[in-house]
C-alpha positions as CSV (number, residue, x, y, z in Angstrom):
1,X,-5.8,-28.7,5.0
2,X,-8.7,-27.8,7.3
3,X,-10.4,-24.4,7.7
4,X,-9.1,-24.1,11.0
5,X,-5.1,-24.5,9.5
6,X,-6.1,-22.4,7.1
7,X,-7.3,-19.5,9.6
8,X,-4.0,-20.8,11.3
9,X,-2.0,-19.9,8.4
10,X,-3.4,-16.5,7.5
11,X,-3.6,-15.2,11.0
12,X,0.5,-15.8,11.2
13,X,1.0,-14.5,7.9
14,X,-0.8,-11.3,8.7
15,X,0.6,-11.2,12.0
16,X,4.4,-11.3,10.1
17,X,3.1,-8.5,7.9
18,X,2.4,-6.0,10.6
19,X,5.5,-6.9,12.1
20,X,7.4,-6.3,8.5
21,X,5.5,-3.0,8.0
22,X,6.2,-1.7,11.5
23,X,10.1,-2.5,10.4
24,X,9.8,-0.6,7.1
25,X,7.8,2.2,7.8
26,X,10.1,4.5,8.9
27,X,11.8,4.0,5.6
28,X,8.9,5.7,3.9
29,X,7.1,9.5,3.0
30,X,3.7,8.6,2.4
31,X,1.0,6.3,3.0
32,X,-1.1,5.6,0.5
33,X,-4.9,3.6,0.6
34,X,-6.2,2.5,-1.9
35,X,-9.7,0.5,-2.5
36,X,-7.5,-2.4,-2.8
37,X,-4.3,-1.9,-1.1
38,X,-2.4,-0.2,1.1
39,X,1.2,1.2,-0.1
40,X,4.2,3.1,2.0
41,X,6.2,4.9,-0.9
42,X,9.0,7.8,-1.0
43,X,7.3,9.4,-4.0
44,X,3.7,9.9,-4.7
45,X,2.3,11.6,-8.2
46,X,-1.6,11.8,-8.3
47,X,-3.7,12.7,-11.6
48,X,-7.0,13.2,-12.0
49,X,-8.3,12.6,-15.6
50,X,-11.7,11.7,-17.2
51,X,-14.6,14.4,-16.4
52,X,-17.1,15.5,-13.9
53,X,-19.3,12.8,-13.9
54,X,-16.8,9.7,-13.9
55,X,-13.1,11.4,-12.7
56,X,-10.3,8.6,-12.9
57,X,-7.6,8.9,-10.5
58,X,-4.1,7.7,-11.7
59,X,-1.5,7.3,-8.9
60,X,2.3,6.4,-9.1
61,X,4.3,5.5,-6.7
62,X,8.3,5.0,-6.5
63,X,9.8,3.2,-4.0
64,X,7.4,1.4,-2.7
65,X,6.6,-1.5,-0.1
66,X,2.9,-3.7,-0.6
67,X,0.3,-4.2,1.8
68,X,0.0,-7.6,0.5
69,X,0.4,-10.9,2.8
70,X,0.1,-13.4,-0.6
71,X,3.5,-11.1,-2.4
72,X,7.0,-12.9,-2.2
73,X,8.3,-9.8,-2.8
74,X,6.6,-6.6,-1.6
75,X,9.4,-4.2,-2.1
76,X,8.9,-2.6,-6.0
77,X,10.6,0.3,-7.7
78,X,7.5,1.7,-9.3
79,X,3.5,1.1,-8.9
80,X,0.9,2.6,-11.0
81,X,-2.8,2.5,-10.1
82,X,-5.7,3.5,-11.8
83,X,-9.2,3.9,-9.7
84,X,-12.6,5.4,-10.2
85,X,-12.5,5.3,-6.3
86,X,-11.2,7.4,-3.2
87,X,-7.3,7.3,-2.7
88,X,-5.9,8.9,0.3
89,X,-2.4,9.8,0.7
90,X,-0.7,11.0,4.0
91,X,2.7,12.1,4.7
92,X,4.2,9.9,7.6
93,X,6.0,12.2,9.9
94,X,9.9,12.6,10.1
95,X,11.6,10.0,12.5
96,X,13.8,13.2,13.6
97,X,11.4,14.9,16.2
């Protein structure tokens, strides 16, 4: 396979992703960024442990949907992260305005 397939490949499967997320999202509450990844879920809990200096934020997610291209499945009834880094979470408006 030559780089250029591979670019190929990826640009499709990232183009099928946005098209999948833009399907899905209305299904969803939150948004949810990570460092790594970017989530839709129904229900977000965020923690904030360790101390001061070094805080470690632990966020769970139920009813979820991946940001993932690589994921055969990105649909998952529970995701737990753990992060020394910023997480954002937004709530995605209602679809009934």
């Amino acid at each position: 396979m030559s780089s250029d397939d591979l670019e190929s490949f990826e640009a499709e499967r990232e183009l099928q992703l946005a098209q999948e997320y833009q399907d899905v999202a209305a299904m969803f509450r939150y948004a949810v960024e990570t460092e790594r990844r970017f989530y839709l879920a129904n229900d977000v809990k965020l923690t904030v442990g360790g101390d001061a200096s070094r805080p470690v934020i632990e966020v769970e997610l139920s009813d979820a949907w991946v940001w993932d291209m690589y994921r055969r499945t990105r649909f998952v009834p529970k995701v737990r992260v753990l992060t020394f880094k910023d997480v954002n979470v937004e709530e995605l408006p209602s679809t009934d305005i």
